[in-house]
C-alpha positions as CSV (number, residue, x, y, z in Angstrom):
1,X,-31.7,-1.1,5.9
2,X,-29.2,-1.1,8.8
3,X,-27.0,-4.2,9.8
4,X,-23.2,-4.2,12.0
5,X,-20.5,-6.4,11.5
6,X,-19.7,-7.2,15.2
7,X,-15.9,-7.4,15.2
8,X,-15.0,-5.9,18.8
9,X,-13.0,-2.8,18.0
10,X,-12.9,-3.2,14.3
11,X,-16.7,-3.4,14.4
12,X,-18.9,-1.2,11.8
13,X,-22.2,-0.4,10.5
14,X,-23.3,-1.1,6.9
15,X,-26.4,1.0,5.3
16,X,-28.5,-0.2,2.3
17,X,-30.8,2.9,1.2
18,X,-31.7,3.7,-2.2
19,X,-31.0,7.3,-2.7
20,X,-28.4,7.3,0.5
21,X,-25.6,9.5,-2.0
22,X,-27.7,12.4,-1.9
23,X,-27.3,12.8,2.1
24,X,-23.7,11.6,2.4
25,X,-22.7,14.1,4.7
26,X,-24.6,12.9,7.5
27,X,-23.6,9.3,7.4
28,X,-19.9,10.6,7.5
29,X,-20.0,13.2,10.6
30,X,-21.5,9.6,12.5
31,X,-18.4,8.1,12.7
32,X,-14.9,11.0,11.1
33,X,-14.4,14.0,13.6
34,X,-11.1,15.0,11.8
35,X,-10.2,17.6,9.1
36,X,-9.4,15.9,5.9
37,X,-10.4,13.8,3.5
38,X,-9.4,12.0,0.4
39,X,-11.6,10.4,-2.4
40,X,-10.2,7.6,-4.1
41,X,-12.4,6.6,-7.7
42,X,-12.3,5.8,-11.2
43,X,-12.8,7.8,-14.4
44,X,-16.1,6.6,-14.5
45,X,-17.4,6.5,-11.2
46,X,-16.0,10.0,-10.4
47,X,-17.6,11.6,-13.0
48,X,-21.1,10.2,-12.4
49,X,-20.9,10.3,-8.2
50,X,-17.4,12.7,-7.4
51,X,-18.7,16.1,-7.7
52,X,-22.3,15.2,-5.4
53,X,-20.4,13.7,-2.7
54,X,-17.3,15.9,-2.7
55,X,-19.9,19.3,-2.6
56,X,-21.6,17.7,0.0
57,X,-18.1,16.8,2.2
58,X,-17.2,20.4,1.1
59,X,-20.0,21.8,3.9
60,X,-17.8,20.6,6.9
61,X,-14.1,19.0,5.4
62,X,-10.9,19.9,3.6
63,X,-11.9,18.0,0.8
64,X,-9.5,16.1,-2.0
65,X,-9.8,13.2,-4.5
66,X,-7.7,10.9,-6.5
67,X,-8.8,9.8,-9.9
68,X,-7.6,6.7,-11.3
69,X,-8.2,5.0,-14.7
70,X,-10.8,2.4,-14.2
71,X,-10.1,-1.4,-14.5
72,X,-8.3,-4.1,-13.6
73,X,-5.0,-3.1,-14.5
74,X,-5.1,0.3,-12.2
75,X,-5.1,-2.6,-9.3
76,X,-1.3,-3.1,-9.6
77,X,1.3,-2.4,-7.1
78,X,3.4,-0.6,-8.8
79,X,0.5,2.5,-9.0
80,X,0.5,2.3,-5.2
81,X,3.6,5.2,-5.3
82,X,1.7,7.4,-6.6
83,X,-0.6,7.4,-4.7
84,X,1.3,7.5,-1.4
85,X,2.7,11.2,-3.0
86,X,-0.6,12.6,-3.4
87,X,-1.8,11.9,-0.2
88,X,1.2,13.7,1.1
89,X,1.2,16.2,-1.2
90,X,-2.3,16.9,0.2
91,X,-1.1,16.5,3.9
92,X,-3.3,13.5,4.9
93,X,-2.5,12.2,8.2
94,X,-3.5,9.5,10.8
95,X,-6.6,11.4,12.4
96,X,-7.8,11.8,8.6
97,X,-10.4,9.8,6.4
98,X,-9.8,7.9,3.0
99,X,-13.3,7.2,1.1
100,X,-13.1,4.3,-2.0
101,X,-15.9,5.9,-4.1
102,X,-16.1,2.8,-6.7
103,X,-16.0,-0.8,-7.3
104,X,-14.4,-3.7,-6.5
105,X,-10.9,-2.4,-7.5
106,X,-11.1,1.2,-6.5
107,X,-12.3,-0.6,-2.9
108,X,-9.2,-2.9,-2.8
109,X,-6.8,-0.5,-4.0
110,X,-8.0,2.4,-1.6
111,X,-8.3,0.0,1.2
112,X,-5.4,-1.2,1.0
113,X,-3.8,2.4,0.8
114,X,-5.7,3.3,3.5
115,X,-4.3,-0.2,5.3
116,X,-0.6,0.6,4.7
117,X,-0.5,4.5,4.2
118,X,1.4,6.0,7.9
119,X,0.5,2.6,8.7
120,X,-3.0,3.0,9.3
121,X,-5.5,5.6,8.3
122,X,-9.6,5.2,8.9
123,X,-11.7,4.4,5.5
124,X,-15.0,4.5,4.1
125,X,-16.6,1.5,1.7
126,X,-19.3,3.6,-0.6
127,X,-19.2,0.8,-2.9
128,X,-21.0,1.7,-6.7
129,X,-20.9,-1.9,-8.7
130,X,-23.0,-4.9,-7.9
131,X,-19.8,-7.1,-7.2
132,X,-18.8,-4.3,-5.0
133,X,-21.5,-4.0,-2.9
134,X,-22.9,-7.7,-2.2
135,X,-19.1,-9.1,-1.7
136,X,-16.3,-6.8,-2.0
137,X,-16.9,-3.8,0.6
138,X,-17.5,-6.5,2.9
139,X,-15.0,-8.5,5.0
140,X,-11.6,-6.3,5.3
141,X,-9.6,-8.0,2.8
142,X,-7.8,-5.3,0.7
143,X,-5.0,-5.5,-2.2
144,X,-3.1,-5.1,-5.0
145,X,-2.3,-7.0,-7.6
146,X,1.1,-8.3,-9.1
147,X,1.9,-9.7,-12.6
148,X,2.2,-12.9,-11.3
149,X,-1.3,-13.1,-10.1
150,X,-4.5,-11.2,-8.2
151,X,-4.1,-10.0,-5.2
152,X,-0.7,-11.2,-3.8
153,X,0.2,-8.2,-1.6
154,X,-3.2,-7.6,0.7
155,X,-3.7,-6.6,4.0
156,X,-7.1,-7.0,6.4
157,X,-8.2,-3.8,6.8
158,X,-11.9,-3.4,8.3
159,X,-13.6,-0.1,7.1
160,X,-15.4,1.9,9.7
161,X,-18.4,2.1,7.5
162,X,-20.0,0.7,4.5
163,X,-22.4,2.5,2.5
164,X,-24.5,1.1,-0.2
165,X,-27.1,3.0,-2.8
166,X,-28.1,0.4,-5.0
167,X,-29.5,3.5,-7.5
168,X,-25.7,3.6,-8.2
169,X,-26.3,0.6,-10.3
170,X,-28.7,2.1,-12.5
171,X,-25.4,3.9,-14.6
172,X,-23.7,0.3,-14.4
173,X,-22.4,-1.1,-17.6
174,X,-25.0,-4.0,-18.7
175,X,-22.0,-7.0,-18.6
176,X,-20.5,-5.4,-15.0
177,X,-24.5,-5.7,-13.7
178,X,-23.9,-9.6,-15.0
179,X,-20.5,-9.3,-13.4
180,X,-21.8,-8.7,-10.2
181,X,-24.4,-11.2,-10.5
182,X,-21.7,-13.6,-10.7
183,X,-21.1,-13.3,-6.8
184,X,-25.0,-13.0,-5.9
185,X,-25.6,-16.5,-7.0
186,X,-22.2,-17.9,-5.6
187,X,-24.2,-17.1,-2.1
188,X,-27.2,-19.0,-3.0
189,X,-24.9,-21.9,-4.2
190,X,-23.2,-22.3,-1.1
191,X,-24.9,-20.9,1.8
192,X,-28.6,-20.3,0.6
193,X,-30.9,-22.5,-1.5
194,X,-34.2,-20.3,-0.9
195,X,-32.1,-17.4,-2.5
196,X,-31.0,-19.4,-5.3
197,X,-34.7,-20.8,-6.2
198,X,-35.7,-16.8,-5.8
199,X,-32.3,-15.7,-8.5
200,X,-33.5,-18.5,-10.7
201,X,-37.1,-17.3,-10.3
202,X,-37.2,-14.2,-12.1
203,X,-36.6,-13.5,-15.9
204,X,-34.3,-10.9,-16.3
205,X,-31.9,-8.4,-13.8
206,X,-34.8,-6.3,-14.5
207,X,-37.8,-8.1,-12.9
208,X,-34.9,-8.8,-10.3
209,X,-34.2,-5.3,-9.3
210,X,-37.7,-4.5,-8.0
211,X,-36.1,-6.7,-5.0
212,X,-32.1,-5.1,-5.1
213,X,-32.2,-4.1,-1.8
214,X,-33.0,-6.9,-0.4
215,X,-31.0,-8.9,-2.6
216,X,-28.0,-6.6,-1.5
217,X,-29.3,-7.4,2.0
218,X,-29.3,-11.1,2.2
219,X,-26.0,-11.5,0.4
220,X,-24.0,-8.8,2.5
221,X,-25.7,-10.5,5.9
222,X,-24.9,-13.7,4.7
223,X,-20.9,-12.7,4.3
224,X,-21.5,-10.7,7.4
225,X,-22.3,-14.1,9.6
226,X,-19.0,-15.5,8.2
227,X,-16.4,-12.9,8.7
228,X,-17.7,-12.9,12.0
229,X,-17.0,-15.9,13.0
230,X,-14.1,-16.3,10.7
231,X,-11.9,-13.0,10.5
232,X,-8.5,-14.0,8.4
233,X,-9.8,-16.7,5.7
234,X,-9.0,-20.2,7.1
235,X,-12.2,-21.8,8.4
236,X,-15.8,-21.0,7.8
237,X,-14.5,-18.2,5.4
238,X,-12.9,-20.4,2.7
239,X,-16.5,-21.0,1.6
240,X,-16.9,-17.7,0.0
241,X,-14.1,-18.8,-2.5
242,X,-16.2,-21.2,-4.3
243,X,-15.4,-21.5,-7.7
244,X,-12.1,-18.9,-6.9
245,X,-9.1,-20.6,-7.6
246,X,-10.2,-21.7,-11.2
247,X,-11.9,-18.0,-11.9
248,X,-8.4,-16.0,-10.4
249,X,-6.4,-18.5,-13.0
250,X,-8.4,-17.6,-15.5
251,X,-8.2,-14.4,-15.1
252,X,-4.7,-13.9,-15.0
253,X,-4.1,-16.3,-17.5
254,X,-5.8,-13.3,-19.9
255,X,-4.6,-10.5,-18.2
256,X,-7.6,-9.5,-16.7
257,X,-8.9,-8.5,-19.9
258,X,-11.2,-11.5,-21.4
259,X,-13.6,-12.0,-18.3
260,X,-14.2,-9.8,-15.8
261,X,-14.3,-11.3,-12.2
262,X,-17.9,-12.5,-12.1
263,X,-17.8,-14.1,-15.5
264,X,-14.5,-15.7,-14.3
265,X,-16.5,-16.8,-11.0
266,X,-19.2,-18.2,-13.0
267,X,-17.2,-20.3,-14.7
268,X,-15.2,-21.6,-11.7
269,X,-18.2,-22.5,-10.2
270,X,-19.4,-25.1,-13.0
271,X,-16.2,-26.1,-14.1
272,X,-15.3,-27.2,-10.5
273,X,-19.0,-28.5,-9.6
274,X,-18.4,-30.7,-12.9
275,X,-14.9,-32.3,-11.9
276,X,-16.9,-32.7,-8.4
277,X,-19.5,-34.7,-9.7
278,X,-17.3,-37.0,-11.8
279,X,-15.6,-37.6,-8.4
280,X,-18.6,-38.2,-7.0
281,X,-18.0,-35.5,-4.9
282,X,-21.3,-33.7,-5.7
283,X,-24.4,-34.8,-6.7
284,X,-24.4,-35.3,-10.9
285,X,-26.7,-32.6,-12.3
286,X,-25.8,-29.8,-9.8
287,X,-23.4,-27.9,-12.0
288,X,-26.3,-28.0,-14.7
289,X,-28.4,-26.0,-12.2
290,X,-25.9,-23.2,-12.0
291,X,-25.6,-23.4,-15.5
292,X,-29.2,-22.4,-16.3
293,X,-29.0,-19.6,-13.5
294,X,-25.9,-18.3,-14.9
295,X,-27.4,-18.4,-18.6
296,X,-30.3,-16.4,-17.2
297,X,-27.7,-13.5,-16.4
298,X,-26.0,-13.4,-19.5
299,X,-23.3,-15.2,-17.6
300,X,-20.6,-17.6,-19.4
301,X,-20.1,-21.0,-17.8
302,X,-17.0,-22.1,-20.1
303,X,-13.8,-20.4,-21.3
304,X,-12.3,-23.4,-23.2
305,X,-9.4,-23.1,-21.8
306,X,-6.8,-25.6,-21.1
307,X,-6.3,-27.5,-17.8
308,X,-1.8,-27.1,-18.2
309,X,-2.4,-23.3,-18.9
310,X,-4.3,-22.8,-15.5
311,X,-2.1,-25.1,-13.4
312,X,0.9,-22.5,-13.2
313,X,-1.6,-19.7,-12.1
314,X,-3.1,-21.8,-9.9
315,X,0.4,-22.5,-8.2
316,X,0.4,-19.3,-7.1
317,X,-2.7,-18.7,-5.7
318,X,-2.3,-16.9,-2.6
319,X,-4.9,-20.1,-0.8
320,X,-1.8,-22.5,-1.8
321,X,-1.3,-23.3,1.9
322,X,2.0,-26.2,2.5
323,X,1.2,-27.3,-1.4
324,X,-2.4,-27.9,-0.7
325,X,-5.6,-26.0,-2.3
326,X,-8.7,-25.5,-0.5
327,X,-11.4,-26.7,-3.0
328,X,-15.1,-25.5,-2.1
329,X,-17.2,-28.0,-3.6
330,X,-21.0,-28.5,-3.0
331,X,-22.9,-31.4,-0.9
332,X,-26.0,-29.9,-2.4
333,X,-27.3,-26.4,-3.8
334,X,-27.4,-24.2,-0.5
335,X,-24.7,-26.2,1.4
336,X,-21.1,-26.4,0.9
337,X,-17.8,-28.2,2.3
338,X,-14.1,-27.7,1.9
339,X,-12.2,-30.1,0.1
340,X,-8.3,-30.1,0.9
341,X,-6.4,-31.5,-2.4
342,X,-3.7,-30.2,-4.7
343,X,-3.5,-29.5,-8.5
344,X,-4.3,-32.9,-9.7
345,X,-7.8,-32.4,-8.5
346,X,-8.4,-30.6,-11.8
347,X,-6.5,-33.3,-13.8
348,X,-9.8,-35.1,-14.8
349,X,-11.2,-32.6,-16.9
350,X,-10.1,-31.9,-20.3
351,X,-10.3,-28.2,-20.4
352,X,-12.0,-25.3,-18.3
């Protein structure tokens, strides 16, 4: 499967094949004519995926890579140094090519190194998570992490390719396939309600990924329609935040270390639909739909946390535009509207 995020210059081509690692070299001589390039993974992923694709670049590149412990916490900015030395140490320059080989953090870390690094150097998306490759890879938006909060320094950075073997989820960590998850029902609750019925259709990720590429497919065309039409996060765009601002809060609030992303997401998304619907806002019973969907996945839907505890985080969230928040909330399953408000939208609900 094929699609192109039409962006004018910064346009680029995304493939979905199962098996797609094994041939890397071709899909890179497509679109990098230079000399070098520089992997940038995990522990984990590296050591699963490194050596095939690095061999493989071997045939026709200088060939170097980065290895980072995996996690959250390797998304800070203060690893960014580091980095910047090895990458001169190994003589990387403009005409060169930067490759994330990893998940959602190795993708925002690498992009934005590649984003900021001799202001500018080409990279490559081969996304290996489920979060990764149905939302992350996807859109430009790269960063780093600071103690006070989730990606606070970030650039847009548009990859020149995206590549996407969903047999890379088959060594995936049972909760980071529920991570991921997370995301792929966000986009039925806000944009698709045929592709929530089919999510809430099946009995298990199992049953599920007999269809993985096309689930990859509809979820990555769906963000695909709104970057293109919204490139820097202030109209259409702001959709794709659903359930966000409560899931980055909680997030930080444990140091990335309770919930992972997804779970955080999944969470948001009830927690908000629920203040929604006592607001009238939302029709009453919607937030018990994502519930059962969620449950399905193994997903949590409550953190029991405290609505003071998340208001400080929440202050800071980088969508805090002239003291207001943009709250995604739902009209229906499958359609969603922004709601401009500020923190004591979340007043009315005793703890999230």
């Amino acid at each position: 499967m094929e699609m192109k995020v039409n962006l004018g210059k910064d346009s680029y081509p995304i493939y979905i094949e199962q098996g797609l690692l094994d041939h890397i070299l071709e899909y890179i001589e497509k679109i990098f004519h230079g000399q070098k390039i520089m992997i940038i993974s995990d522990d984990q992923v590296y050591s699963y995926y490194g050596e095939k694709v690095e061999q493989q670049l071997k045939e026709k590149y200088t060939v170097g890579h980065i290895v980072i412990e995996h996690g959250e916490q390797s998304k800070r900015f203060d690893i960014l140094p580091s980095l910047y030395s090895q990458l001169l140490s190994f003589q990387l320059t403009r005409t060169d090519l930067i490759i994330a080989l990893g998940g959602g953090v190795i993708g925002d870390l690498a992009g934005f190194v590649a984003s900021s690094f001799l202001r500018g150097v080409q990279f490559v998306q081969i996304p290996t998570s489920l979060l990764a490759q149905v939302d992350s890879s996807v859109g430009g938006k790269v960063a780093v992490d600071l103690p006070e909060g989730k990606n606070l320094v970030g650039a847009f950075k548009h990859p020149a390719m995206v590549l996407i073997d969903p047999l890379t989820l088959k060594t995936l960590d049972k909760r980071f396939i529920c991570d991921g998850m997370g995301e792929v029902i966000k986009y039925g609750c806000i944009f698709d309600k045929k592709l929530f019925e089919q999510l809430n259709s099946y009995q298990s990720f199992e049953e599920l990924y007999q269809d993985i590429d096309d689930i990859i497919y509809q979820c990555v065309n769906l963000k695909r329609i709104v970057v293109e039409k919204d490139l820097f996060d202030f109209g259409d765009r702001l959709a794709l935040n659903f359930g966000h601002t409560l899931a980055h809060a909680i997030e930080q609030y444990y140091h990335y270390e309770n919930y992972s992303h997804g779970e955080a997401v999944g969470i948001g998304m009830v927690q908000l639909t629920r203040i929604a619907e006592l607001k009238n806002l939302t029709p009453k019973g919607t937030s018990k739909q994502i519930e059962a969907v969620l449950k399905k996945y193994h997903l949590p839907s409550v953190s029991h946390l405290q609505t003071k505890d998340l208001k400080q985080a929440m202050a800071l969230d980088k969508k805090n535009i002239h003291k207001k928040l943009s709250f995604v909330l739902l009209k229906e399953i499958g359609a969603s509207y922004v709601y401009p408000s500020d923190l004591s939208f979340i007043d009315e609900v005793e703890e999230v």
